[in-house]
N, CA, C and O atoms as a DFTB+ gen file, in Angstrom:
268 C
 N C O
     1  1       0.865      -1.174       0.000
     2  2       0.000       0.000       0.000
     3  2       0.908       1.232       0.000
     4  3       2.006       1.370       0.538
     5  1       0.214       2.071      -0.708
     6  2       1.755       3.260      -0.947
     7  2       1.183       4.139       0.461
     8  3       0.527       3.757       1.431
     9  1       1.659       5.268       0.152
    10  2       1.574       6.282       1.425
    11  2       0.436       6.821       1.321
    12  3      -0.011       7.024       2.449
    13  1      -0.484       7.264       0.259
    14  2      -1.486       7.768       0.256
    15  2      -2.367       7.482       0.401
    16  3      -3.343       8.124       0.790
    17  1      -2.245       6.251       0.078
    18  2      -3.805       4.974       0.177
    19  2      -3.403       4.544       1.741
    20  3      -4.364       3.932       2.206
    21  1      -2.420       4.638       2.625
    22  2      -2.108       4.368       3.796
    23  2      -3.185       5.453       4.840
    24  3      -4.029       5.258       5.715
    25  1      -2.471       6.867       4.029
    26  2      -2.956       8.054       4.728
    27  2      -4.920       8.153       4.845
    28  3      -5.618       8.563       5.772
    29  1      -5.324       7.572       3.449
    30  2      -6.470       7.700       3.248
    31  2      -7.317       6.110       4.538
    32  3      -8.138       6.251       5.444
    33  1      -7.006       5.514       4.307
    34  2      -7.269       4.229       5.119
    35  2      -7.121       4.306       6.305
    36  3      -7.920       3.761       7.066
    37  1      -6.297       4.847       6.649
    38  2      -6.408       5.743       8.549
    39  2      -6.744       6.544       8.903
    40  3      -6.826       6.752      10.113
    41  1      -7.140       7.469       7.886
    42  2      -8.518       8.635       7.842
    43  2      -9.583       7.747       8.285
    44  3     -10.021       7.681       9.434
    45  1      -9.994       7.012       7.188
    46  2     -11.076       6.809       7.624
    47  2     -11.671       5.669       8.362
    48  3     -12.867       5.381       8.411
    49  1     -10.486       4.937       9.041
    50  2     -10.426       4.339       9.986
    51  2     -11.084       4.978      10.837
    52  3     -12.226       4.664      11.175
    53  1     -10.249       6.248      11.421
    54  2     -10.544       6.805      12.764
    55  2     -11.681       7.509      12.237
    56  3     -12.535       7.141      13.043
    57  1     -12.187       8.160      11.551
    58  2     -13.292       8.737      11.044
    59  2     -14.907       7.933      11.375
    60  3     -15.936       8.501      11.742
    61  1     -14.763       6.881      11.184
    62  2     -15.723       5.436      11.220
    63  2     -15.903       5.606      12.304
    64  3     -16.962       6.181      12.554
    65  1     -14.794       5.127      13.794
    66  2     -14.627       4.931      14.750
    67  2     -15.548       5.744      15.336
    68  3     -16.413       5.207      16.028
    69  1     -15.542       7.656      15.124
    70  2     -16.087       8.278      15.868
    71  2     -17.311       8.523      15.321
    72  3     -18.170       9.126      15.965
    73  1     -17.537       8.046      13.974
    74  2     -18.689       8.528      14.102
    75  2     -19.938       7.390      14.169
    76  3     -21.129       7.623      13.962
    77  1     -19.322       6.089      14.519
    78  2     -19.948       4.919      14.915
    79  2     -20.060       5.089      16.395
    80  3     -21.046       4.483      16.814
    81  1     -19.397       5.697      17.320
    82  2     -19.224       5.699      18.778
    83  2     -20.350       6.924      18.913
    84  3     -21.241       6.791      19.752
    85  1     -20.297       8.191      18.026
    86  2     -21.003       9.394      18.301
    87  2     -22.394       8.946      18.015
    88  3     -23.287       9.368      18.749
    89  1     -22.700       8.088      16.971
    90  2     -24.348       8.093      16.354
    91  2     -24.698       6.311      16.419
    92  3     -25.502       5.826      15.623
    93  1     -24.099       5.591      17.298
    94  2     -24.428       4.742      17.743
    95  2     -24.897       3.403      16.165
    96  3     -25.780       2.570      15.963
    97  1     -23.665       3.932      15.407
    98  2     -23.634       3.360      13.973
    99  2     -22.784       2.322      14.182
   100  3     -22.278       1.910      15.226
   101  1     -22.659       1.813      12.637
   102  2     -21.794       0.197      12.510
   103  2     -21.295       0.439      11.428
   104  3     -21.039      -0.589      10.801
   105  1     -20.964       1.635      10.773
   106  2     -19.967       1.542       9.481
   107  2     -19.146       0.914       9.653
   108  3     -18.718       0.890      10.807
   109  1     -18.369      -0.069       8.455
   110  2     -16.674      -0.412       7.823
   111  2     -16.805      -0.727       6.746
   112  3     -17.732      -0.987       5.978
   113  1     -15.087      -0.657       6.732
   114  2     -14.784      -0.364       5.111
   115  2     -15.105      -2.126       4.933
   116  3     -14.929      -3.204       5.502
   117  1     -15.787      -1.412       3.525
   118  2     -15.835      -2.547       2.460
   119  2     -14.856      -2.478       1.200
   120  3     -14.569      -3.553       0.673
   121  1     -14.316      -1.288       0.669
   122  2     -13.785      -0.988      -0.558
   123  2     -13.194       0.299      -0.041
   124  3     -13.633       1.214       0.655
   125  1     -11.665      -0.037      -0.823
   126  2     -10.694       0.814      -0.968
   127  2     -10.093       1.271      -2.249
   128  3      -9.052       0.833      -2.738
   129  1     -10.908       2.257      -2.768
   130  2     -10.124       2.821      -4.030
   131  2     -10.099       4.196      -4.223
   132  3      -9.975       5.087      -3.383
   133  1     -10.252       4.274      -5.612
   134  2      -9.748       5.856      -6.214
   135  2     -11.355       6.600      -6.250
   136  3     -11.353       7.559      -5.478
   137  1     -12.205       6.482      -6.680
   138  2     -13.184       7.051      -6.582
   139  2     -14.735       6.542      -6.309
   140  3     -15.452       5.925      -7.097
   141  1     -14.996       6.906      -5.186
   142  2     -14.266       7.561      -3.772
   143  2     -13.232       6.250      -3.381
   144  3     -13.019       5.060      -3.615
   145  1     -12.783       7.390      -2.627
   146  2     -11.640       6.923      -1.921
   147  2     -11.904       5.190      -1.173
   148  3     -11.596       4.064      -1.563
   149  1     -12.646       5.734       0.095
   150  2     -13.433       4.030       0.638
   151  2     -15.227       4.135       0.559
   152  3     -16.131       4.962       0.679
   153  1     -15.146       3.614       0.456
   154  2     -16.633       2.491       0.645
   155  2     -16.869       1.763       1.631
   156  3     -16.354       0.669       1.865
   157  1     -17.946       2.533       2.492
   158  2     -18.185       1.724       4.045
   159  2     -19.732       1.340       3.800
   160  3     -20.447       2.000       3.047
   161  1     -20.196       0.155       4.543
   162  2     -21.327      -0.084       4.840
   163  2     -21.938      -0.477       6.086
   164  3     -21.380      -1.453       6.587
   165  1     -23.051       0.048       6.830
   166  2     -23.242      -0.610       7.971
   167  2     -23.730      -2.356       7.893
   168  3     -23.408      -3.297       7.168
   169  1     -24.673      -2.176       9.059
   170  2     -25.095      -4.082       9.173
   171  2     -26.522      -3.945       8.292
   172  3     -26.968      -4.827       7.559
   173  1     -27.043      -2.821       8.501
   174  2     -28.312      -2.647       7.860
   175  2     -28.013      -2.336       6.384
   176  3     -29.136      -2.064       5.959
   177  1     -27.266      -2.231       5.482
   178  2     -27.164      -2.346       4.184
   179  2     -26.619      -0.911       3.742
   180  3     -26.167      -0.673       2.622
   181  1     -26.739       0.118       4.905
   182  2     -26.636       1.400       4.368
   183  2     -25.194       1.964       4.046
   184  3     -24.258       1.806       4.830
   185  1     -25.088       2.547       2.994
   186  2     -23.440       2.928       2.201
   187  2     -23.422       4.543       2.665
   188  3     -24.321       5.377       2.772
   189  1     -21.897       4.589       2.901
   190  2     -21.120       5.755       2.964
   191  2     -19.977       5.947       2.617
   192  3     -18.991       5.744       3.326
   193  1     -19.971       6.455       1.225
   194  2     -18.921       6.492       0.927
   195  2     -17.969       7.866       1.517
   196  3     -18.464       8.873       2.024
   197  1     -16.266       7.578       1.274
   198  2     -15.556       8.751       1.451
   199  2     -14.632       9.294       1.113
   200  3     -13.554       8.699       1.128
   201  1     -14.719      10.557       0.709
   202  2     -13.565      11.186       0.052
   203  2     -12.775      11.654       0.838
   204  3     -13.300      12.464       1.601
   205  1     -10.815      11.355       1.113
   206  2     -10.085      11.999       2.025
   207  2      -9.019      13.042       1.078
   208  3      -8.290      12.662       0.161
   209  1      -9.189      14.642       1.665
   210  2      -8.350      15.407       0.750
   211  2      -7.190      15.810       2.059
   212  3      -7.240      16.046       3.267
   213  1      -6.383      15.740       1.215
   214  2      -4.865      16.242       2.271
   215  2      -4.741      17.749       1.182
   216  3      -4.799      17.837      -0.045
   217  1      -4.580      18.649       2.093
   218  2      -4.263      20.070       2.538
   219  2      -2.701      20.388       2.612
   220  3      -1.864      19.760       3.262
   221  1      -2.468      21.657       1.688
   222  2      -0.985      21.711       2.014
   223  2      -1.273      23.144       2.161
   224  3      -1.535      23.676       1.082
   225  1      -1.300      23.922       3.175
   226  2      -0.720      25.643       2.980
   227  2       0.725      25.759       2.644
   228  3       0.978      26.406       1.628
   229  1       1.642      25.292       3.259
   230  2       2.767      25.900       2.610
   231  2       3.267      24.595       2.361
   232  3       2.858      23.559       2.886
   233  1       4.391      24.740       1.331
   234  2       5.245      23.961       0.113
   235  2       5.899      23.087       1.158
   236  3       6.747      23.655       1.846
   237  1       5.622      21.576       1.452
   238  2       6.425      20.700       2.376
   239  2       6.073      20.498       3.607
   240  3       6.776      19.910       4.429
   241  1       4.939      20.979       3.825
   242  2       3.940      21.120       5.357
   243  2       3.311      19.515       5.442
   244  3       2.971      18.931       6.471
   245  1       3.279      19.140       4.431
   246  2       2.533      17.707       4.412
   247  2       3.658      17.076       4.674
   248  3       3.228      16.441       5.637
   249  1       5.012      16.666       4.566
   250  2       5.882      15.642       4.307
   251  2       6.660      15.972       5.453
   252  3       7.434      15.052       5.718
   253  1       6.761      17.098       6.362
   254  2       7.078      17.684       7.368
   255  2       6.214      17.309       8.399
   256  3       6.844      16.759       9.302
   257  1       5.062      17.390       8.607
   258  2       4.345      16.471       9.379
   259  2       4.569      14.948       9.553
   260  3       4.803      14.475      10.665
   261  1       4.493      14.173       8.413
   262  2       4.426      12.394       8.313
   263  2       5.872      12.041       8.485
   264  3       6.241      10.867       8.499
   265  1       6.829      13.226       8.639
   266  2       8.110      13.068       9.011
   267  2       8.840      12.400       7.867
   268  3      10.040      12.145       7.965
């Protein structure tokens, strides 16, 4: 898995997490690709998909963070 599809997949890992804990949901990923990004479904059949965008204000702020 390269770095981006890493970055995107632990987005929405933790993303799931809270918003299964906040709204008393059952999303997970079912599908990991390019458009959208993942594909979650709960137990009841219902889809959410998600798009993860990484943000750069200044030139190297992203690669400076992930170290």
């Amino acid at each position: 898995m390269d770095e981006k599809k890493a970055i995107e997949r632990c987005t929405a890992d933790a993303f799931l997490e809270y918003y299964n804990n906040k709204f008393g949901a059952s999303y997970q990923i079912v599908e990991h690709s390019d458009n959208p990004d993942i594909r979650s479904q709960d137990c009841n059949g219902n889809k959410l998909n998600i798009e993860v965008t990484m943000t750069e204000d200044r030139a190297g702020d992203i690669p400076a963070i992930l170290g």
